[in-house]
C-alpha positions as CSV (number, residue, x, y, z in Angstrom):
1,X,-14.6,-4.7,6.3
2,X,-16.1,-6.2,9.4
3,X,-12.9,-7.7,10.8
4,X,-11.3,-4.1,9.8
5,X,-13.8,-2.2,11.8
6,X,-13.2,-4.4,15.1
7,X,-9.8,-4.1,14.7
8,X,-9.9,-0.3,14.5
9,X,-12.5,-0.1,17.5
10,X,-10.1,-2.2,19.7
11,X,-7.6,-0.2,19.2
12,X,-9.6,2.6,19.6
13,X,-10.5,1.2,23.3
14,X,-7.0,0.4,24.3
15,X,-6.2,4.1,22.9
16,X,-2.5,4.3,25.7
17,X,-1.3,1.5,23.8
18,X,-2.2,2.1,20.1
19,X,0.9,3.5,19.0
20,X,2.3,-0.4,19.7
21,X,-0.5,-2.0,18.1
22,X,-0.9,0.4,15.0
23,X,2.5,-0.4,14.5
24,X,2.5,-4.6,14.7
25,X,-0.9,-4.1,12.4
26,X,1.1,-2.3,9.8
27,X,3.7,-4.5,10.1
28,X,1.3,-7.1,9.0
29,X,-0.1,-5.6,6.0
30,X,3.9,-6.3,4.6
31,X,2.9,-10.1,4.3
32,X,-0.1,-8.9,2.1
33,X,-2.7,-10.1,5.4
34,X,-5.5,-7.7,4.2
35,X,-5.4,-5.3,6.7
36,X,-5.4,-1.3,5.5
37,X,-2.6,0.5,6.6
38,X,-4.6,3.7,4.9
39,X,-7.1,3.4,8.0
40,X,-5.0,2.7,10.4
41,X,-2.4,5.9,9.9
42,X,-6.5,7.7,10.2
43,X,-7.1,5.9,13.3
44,X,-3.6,6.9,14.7
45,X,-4.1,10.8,13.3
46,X,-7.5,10.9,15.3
47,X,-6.1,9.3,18.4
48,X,-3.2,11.8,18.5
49,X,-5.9,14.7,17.9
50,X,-8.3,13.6,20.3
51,X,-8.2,11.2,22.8
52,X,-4.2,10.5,23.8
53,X,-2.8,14.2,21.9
54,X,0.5,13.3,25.0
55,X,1.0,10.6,22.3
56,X,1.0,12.5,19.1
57,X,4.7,11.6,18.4
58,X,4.3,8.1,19.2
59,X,1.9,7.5,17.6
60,X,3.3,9.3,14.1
61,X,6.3,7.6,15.2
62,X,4.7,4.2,14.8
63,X,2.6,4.6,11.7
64,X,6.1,6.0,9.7
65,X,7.9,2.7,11.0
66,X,5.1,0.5,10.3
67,X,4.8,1.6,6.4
68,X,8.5,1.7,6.4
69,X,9.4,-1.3,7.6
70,X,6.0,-3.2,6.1
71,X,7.5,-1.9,2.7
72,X,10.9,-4.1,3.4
73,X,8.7,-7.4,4.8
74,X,6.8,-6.7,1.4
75,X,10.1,-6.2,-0.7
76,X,12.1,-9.5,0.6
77,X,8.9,-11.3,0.4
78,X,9.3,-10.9,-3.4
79,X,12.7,-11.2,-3.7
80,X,13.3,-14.5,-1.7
81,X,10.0,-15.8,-2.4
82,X,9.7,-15.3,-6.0
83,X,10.8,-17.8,-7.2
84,X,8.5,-20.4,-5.7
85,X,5.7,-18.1,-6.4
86,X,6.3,-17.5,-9.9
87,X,5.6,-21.6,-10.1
88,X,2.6,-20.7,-9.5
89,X,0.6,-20.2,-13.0
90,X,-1.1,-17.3,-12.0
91,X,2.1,-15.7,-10.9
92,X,3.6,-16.7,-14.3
93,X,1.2,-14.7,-15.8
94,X,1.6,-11.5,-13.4
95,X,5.3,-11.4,-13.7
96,X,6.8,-13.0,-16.5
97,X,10.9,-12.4,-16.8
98,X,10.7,-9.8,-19.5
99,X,8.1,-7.9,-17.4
100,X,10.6,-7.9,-14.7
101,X,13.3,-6.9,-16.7
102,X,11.4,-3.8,-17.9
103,X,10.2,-3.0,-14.3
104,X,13.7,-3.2,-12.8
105,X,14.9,-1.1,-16.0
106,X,12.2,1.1,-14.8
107,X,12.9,1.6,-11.7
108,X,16.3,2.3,-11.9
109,X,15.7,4.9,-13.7
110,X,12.5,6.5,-12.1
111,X,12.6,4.6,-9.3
112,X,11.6,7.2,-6.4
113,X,9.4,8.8,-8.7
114,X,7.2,5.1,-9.1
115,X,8.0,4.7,-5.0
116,X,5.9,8.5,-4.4
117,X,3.4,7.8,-6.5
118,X,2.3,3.8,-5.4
119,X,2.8,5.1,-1.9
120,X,-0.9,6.9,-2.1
121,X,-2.7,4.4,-4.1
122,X,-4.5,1.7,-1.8
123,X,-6.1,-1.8,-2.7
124,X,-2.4,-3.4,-2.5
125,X,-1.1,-1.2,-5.5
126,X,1.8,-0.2,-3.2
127,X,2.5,-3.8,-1.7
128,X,2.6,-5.3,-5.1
129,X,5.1,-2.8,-6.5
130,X,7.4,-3.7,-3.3
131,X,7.3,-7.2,-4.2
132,X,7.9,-6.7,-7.6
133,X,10.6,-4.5,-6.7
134,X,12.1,-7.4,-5.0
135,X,11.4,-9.9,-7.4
136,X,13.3,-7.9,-10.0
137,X,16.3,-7.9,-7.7
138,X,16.7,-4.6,-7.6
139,X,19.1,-3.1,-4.9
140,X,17.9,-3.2,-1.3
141,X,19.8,-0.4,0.0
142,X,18.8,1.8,-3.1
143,X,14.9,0.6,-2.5
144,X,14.9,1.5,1.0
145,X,16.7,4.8,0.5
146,X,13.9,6.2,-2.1
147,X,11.1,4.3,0.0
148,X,12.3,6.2,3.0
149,X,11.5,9.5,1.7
150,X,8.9,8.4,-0.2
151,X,7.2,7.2,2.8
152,X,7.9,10.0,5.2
153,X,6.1,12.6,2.6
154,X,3.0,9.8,2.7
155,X,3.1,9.7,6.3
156,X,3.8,13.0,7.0
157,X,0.9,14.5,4.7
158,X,-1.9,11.8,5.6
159,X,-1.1,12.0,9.3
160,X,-1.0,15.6,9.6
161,X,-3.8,15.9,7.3
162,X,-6.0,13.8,9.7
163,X,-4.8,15.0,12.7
164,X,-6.3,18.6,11.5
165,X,-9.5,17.1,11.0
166,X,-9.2,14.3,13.5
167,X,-12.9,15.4,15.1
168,X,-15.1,12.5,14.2
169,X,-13.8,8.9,13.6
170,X,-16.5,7.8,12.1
171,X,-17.2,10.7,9.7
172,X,-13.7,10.0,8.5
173,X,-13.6,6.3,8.2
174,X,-16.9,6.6,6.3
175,X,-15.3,9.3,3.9
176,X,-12.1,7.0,3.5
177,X,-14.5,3.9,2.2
178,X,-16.3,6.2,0.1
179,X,-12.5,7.7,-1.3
180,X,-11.2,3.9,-1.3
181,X,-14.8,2.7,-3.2
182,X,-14.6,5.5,-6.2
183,X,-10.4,4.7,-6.3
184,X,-11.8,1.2,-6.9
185,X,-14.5,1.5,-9.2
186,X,-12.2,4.0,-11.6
187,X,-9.7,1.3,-11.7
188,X,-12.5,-1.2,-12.5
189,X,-13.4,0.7,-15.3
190,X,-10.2,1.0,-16.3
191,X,-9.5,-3.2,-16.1
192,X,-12.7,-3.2,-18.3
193,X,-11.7,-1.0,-21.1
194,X,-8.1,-2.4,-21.4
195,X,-9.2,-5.6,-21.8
196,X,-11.9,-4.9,-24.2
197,X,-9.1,-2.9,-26.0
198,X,-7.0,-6.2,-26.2
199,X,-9.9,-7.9,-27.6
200,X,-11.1,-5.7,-29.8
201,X,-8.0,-5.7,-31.3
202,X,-7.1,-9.3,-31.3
203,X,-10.6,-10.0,-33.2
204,X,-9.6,-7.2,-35.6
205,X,-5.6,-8.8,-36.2
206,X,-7.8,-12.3,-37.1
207,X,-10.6,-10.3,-39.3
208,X,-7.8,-9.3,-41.1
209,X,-5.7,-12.9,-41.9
């Protein structure tokens, strides 16, 4: 998080032009460069609450682009590029064709409903379903329809949200690590048990030959 915690304290220093440089960083995070969109829609909420409130719809402005258009960078990543990366054995594994086929099944038929729901999970959860999204060729003009108002209720309810409690910067950023850490260690424990699930029952189908 070092890298992430410059970043956000530049910003922070050249506060007249953040809404341009929350927006390119967004932007960013759509080619999967490991930068967290999460803080900086926090860092653009406090800005607009605090320090530059002449600003406030710029800077929304620039965090509901950002995801928006980061989300389409994300989605024709997948779709032109999946090809090449699905060469790749580990990518084989990840998304093998009848995987995609039940994913673009999927999505057709709940496919804002998976779009609302992987727009608030962090850790590259929402990235990931954007490329997989394009992978599985699924319409562009129907993804970026849902995503649109998918993405202006995330947007919308974090910035707002933060902007009504956009006091402290650091009490915040600290409560978001502590949010993103739990997030990550429930979906550890979750990895754990599903794959000693898989094995438990694997050694039980060979017990039983």
């Amino acid at each position: 998080m070092g890298y992430m915690e410059s970043l956000l304290d530049w910003i922070t220093g050249h506060a007249g032009q953040s809404h341009w440089l929350i927006f390119f960083g967004i932007l960013l995070a759509g080619f999967n460069i490991p930068i967290s969109a999460d803080l900086l829609i926090i860092v653009g909420a406090v800005l607009a609450a605090t320090i530059v409130p002449e600003n406030v719809w710029f800077l929304f402005g620039s965090v509901f682009l950002g995801c928006l258009f980061s989300a389409h960078i994300a989605y024709w990543v997948g779709r032109l590029l999946g090809p090449q990366l699905l060469k790749w054995n580990i990518f084989a594994r990840l998304f093998p064709s009848e995987r995609l086929f039940r994913i673009q099944k999927f999505y057709e038929k709940h496919g804002l409903l998976t779009l609302l729901i992987g727009r608030f999970i962090p850790f590259g959860v929402r990235n990931a379903i954007f490329m997989t999204t394009g992978m599985s060729k699924v319409s562009f003009v129907k993804f970026a329809l849902r995503d649109l108002l998918a993405c202006l209720l995330w947007t919308s309810i974090c910035f707002t949200s933060f902007y009504a409690l956009g006091h402290s910067y650091e009490a915040i950023k600290q409560f978001m690590q502590s949010f993103h850490l739990l997030l990550f260690s429930a979906f550890g424990v979750t990895v754990i048990g599903f794959i000693w699930y898989k094995k438990r029952k694997r050694n039980t189908k060979k017990s039983s030959i």
